[in-house]
N, C-alpha and C positions, 0 to 999 in steps of 0.2 A: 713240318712239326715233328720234333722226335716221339717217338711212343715207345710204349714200355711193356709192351704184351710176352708174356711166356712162350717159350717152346711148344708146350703144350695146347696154350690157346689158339693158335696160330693154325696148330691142324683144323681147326674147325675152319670152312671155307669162307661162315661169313666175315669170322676175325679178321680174317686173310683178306676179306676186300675194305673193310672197316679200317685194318692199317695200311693200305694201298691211298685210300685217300683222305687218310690225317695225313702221311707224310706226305702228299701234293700241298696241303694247307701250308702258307707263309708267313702268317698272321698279318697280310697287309693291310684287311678291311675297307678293301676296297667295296665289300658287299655291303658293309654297314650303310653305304649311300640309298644301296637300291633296295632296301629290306625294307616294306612297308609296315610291319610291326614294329622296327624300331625306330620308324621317323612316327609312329604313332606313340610310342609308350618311352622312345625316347631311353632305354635300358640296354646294356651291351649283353646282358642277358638274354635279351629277345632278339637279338641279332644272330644271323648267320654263324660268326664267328665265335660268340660267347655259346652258343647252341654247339658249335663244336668242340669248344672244351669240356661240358657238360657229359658230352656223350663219351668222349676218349675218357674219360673218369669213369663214367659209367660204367663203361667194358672193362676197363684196363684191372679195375679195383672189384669189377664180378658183385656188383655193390647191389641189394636191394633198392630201388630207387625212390628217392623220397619226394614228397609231397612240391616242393618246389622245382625239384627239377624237371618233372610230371608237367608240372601248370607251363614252364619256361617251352619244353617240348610241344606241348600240347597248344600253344601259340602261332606255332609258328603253321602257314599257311599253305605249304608247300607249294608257294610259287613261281618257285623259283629263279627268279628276280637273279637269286646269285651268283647261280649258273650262267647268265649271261655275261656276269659283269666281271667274275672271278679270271683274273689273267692267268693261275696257274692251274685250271681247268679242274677243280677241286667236287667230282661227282656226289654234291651235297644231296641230291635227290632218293640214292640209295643207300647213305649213310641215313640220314633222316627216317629212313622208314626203317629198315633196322634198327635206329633207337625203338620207335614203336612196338615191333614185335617183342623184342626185351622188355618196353614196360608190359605189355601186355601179360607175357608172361609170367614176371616178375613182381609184379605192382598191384597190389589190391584196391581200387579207386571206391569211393563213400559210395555207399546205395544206390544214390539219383543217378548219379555216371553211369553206373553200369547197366541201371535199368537204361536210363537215356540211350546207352550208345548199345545197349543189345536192340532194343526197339527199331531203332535206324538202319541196325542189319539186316531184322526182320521184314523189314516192311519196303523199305526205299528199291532195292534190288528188285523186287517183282512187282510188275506193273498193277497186277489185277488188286493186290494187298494195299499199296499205294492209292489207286483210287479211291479205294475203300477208307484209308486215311482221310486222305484228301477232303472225304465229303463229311467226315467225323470231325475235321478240324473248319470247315468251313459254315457249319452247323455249330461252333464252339467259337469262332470268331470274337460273337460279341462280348465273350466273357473273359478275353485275353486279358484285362487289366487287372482281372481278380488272382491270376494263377500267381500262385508263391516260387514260381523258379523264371528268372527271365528266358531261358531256354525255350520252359514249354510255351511262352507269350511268345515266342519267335516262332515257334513250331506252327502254332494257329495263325498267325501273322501271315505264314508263307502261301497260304492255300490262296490258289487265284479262285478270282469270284467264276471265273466260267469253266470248268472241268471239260475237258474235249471227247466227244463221245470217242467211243475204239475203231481206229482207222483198219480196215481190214489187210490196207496194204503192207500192213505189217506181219502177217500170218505167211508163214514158210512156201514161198512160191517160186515164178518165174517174170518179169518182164521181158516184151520183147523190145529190141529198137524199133526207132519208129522210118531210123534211116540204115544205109547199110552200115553191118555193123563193124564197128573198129575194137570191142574190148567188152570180154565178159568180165563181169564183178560181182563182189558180195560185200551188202551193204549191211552197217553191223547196226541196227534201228534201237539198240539198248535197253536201257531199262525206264528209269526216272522219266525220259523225254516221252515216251509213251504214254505216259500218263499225264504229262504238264503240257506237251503241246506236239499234234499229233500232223500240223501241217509240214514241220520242216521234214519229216521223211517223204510225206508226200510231194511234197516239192523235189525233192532230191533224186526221185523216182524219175517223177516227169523231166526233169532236166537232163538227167543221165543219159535215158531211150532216145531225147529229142536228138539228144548228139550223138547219136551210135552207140551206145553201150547195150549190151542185152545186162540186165539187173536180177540179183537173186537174193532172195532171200533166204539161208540155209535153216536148215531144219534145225533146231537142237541148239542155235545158237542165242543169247541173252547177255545179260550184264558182263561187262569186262571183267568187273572184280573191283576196280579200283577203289569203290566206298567202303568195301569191307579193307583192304589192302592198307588204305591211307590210316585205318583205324589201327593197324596191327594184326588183326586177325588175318594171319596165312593162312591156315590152314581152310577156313571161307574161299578167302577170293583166290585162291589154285586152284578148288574147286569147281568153280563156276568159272574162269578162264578157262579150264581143262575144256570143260564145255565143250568153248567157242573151238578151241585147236580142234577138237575131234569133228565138229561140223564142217568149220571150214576146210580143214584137210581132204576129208569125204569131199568135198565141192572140187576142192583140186584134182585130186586123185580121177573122179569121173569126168566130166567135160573140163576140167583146167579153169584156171582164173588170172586174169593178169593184175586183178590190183583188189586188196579189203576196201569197200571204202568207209569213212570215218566221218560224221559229220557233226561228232560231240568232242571239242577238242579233249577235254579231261580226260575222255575216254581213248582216245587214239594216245598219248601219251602212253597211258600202261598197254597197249596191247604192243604198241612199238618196242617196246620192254620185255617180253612175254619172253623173249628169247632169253634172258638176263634171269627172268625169276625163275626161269625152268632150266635151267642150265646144268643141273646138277639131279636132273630128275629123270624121269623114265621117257617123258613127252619132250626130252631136250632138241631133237631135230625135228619134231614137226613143228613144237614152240618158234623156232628160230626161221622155220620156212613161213609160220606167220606173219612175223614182225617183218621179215625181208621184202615182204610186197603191201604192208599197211599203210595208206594214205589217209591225211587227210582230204575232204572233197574239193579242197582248194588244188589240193596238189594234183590230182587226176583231173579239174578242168582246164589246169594250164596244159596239159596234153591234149586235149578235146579240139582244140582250135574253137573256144566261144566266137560268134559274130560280133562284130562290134555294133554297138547300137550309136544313134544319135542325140548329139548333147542334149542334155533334158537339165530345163531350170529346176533339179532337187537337189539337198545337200544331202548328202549321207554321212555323218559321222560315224566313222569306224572306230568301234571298243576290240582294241588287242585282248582277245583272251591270253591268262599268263601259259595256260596248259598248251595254246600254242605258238605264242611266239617264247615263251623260257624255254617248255617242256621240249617243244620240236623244233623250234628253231624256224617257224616259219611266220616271215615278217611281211614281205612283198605279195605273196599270192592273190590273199580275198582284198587288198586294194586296186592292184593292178586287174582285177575282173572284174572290179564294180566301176571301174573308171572305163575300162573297155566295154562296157555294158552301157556307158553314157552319164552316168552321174559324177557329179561333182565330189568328190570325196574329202572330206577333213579329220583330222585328229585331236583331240583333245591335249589339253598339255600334261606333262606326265603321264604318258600312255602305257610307259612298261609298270604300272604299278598297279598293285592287285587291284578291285572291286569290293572284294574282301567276302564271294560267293563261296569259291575253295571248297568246291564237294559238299561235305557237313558243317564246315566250319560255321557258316550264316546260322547255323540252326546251336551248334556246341560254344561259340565264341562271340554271340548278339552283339555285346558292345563294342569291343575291336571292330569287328565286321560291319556295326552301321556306321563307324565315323568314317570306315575306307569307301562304302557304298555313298555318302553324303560327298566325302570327296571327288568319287567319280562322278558322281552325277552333278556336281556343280561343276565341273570343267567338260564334261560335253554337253550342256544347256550352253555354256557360255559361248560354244560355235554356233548357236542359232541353228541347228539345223532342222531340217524337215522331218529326219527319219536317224534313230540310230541304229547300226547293224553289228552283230556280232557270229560268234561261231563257236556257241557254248551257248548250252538251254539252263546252266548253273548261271551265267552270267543275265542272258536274257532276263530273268526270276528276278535276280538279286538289281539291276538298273533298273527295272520295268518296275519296281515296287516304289521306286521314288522320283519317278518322271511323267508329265503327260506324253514327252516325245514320243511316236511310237517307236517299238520295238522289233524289230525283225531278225532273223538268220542270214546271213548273206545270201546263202542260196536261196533263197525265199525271193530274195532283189532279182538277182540271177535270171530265174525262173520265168518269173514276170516277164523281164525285160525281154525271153525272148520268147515270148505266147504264152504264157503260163497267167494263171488268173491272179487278181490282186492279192496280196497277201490280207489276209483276214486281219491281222492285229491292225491293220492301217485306218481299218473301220472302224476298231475296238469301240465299245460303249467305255466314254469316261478319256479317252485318249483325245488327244487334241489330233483330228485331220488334216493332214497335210492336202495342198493343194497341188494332186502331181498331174500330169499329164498322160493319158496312156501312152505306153510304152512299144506294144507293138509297129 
């Protein structure tokens, strides 16, 4: 794609990567296939592709950004779907958020917006604010049909009926292995997931120790960033990624660490990044010695050597998160461990397309987002399975709200399968019980 930025623009570094990857762009649209907003709305506007002429205008023309190219922007999902599909490797992921921080800064949004999306920063990021939410909107439930914005009937909508008391093993510690140990790590226990569902770290704990790992939890460290990030507000989620770098550095720097571990994909997407967004800042070598050893938990148990278990009559359908097969590129791991863990594994069809959870998006974009969650959920009910698994607590929320199947974390399966207790959702009140077999 030719672009047409000034001399002068150009010095500025993000210009500089913003015309790095228009000119990648071919306009072959090959992305328009896999772009779940616009096999939803059907507009090349909400495509990949039309999203990136939008934005090169944007920049190019230093333009105040108006009201539709806002809504066109603010569509899209950041799933990036494109990035897989894109032949001439067109880094649509930090172009796209770059548009954002420009409207942000640029773009004065109506009232409700801004209350809506400063509220989200306030409160989503920190666990203890969150629950506090949580219980306000669960308490506010039954009056969703009367609220005058579909947002806020989504916001209420979202609260699960059971709130997870505060797992302790989340508070700044140490595990130890429980065998000799092969790999100390630091497990980044987040934010939102803390408050929505408190067994997948527990579980991620006990699996880790079971297989040699000594486990830690650093002091200081919390949210990636990424909900403020995807919003536009940098100068938020630096803030709170700085965080993480100075905790886990400290971790390194004193006994050493050989791997972050990661068990919210969303989340592991931006810190693998971290190196990218600081690059240019004061923290740009420790940012970069983060990303250089962040996994996700998939990816540190295919180094573990799991045991393999014995075939068990359960089906587990696996939901691709996009955050990590687009964002990371990791396709084979949490299959190939739930199959060597014993279970029967399936896919839904159309697996690389969003869910339509995407951070805020479920809560900022309700109606896009229930026809992608209606979608998804009618093609993994249609593999009949026992149980579906995924590897995102965004994703968990957003499937779990329109299914009796249960709902699990992979490592949750994992867990189980090698001495670890039943996963609680499997009992869920209201969920349909699977009849599995124990597993040990």
């Amino acid at each position: 794609m030719q672009t047409m930025f000034t001399e002068k623009q150009l010095q500025d570094t993000g210009i500089q990567r913003a015309n790095e990857i228009l000119r990648a762009c071919v306009h072959c649209g090959f992305c328009t296939a896999t772009c779940p907003t616009y096999q939803i709305l059907g507009d090349e506007l909400d495509s990949p592709r039309g999203r990136i002429y939008q934005i090169k205008d944007m920049l190019e023309n230093e333009r105040v950004p108006d009201p539709k190219t806002v809504m066109h922007i603010d569509r899209c999902l950041s799933c990036l779907a494109c990035m897989t599909t894109c032949p001439s490797g067109v880094h649509y992921m930090h172009l796209v958020d770059q548009a954002r921080e420009y409207i942000e800064g640029k773009y004065k949004r109506p009232l409700m917006d801004r209350v809506l999306r400063w509220t989200l920063a306030r409160i989503l990021p920190y666990p203890m604010r969150f629950r506090l939410a949580l219980l306000g909107a669960k308490i506010g439930r039954p009056f969703a049909r009367l609220m005058p914005d579909a947002r806020l009937k989504a916001m209420l909508e979202m609260a699960p009926r059971h709130i997870p008391p505060v797992s302790r093993n989340d508070d700044p510690q140490s595990f130890a292995p429980e065998t000799p140990q092969k790999m100390r790590v630091a497990l980044m226990t987040g934010c939102a997931q803390k408050a929505l569902n408190t067994d997948i770290n527990d579980a991620t704990i006990r699996l880790l120790t079971r297989l040699g790992c000594e486990v830690v939890v650093a002091k200081g460290a919390g949210c990636c960033g990424a909900l403020t990030h995807h919003m536009g507000k940098t100068e938020e989620s630096h803030a709170t990624a700085a965080k993480n770098i100075k905790a886990w550095c400290h971790e390194m720097d004193d006994k050493g660490l050989d791997a972050i571990v990661i068990n919210t994909s969303g989340c592991g997407t931006t810190v693998k990044d971290y190196g990218y967004m600081f690059r240019h800042e004061a923290l740009a070598a420790d940012a970069k010695r983060i990303s250089d050893i962040a996994m996700d938990v998939s990816e540190l148990l295919m180094k573990l050597d799991l045991p393999e278990g014995e075939d068990k009559e359960t089906v587990v359908a696996y939901h691709a998160a996009c955050s990590l097969q687009h964002g990371q590129q990791i396709k084979t791991f949490p299959k190939d461990l739930l199959k060597c863990a014993g279970f029967t594994v399936v896919e839904p069809a159309d697996s690389h397309l969003c869910c339509g959870s995407a951070g805020t998006y479920n809560l900022m974009q309700p109606e896009i987002s229930g026809k992608l969650k209606a979608r998804k959920v009618r093609t993994l009910e249609a593999k009949n399975p026992d149980i579906i698994a995924a590897g995102n607590i965004g994703c968990m929320m957003q499937i779990g709200g329109g299914t009796e199947v249960p709902i699990v974390h992979t490592v949750e399966l994992l867990d189980w399968a090698t001495g670890g207790p039943q996963p609680p959702a499997l009992t869920a009140e209201g969920k349909r019980a699977p009849e599995i077999p124990i597993l040990r």
